[in-house]
N, C-alpha and C positions, 0 to 999 in steps of 0.2 A: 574655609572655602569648600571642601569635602560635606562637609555637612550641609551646606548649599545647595552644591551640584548635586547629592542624592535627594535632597528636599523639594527637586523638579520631579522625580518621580511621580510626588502626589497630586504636583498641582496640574493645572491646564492654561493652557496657551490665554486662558480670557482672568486666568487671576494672578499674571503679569504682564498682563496690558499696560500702556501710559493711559491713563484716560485721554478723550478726546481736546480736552481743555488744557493740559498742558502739553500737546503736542507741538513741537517745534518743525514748522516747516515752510517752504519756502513755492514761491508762484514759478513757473516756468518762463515768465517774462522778467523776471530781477534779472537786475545789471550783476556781472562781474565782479564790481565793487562793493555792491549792495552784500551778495553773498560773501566777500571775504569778511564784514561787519558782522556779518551774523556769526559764520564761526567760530571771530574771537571772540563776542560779546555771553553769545550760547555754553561755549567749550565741547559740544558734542563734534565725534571725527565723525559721522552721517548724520544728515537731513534729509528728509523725505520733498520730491519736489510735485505737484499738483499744479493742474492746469487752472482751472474757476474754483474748486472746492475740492476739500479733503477728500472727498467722495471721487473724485478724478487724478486718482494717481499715475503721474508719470514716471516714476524713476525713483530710486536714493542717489544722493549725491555724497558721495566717499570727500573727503579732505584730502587725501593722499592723492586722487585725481587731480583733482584741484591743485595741489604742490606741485606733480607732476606737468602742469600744463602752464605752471611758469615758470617752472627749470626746461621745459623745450624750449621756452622764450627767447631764454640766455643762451642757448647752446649745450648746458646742460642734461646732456641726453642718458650718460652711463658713467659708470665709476674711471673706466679711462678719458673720460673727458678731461673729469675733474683733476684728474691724477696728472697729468702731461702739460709740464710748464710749456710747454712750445707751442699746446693749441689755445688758441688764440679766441676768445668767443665771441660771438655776434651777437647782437640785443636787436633782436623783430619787437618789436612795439606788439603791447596788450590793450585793447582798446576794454575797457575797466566798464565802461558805460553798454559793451554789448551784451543780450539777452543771454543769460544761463543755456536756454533753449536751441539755441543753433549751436552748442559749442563742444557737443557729442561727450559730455563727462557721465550721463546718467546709466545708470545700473537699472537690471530689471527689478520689480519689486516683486515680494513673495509673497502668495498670498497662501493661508492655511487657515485650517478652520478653527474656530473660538474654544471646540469639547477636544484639541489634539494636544496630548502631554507635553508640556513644556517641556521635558528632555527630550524627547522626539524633534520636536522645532530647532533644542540647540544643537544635537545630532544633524538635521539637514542643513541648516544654517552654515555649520562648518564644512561641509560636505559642499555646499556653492557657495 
């Protein structure tokens, strides 16, 4: 793994790219449902979400958002929720069929240029 992470020294942000062809992402009008299919079908914990085309990015979509936004559902809000035989939890209904897009999960996207050192990128990366 050391030898990995110093082997970003040489490269650059464009020669670990995904290529465009197997990029896995997702329209800003999927249903709820549609996106929970793709993250078990995919396995990746982010998706990139676009409006009409790859070229119109709007967001990453984190998985742990995602968890998080059906553990509010249940009541599920923090570790003493969970913990406290005595509270009692509510189930608000998740409409499965509403758009990704109204549902405020998206993260901003980073954009960096293609000649910037891949350990620099993983440096910022971890840094936001």
């Amino acid at each position: 793994m050391l030898k990995n992470v110093l082997g970003l020294r040489t490269n650059r942000v464009h020669n670990v790219m995904v290529p465009r062809a197997d990029i896995v992402a997702v329209s800003i009008d999927m249903t709820l449902g549609d996106l929970l299919r793709i993250f078990r079908e995919e396995g990746h914990s982010r998706i990139p979400v676009y409006h009409e085309t790859l070229d119109d990015p709007r967001g990453m979509l984190h998985i742990r958002d995602f968890i998080n936004l059906l553990a509010s559902s249940i009541g599920v809000d923090d570790a003493e929720a969970t913990a406290s035989a005595e509270n009692k939890t509510e189930v608000t209904p998740i409409d499965f069929d509403a758009p990704i897009g109204g549902m405020n999960l998206l993260k901003p996207v980073l954009f960096v240029p293609r000649s910037m050192p891949a350990l620099d990128l993983l440096i910022r990366m971890q840094a936001t």
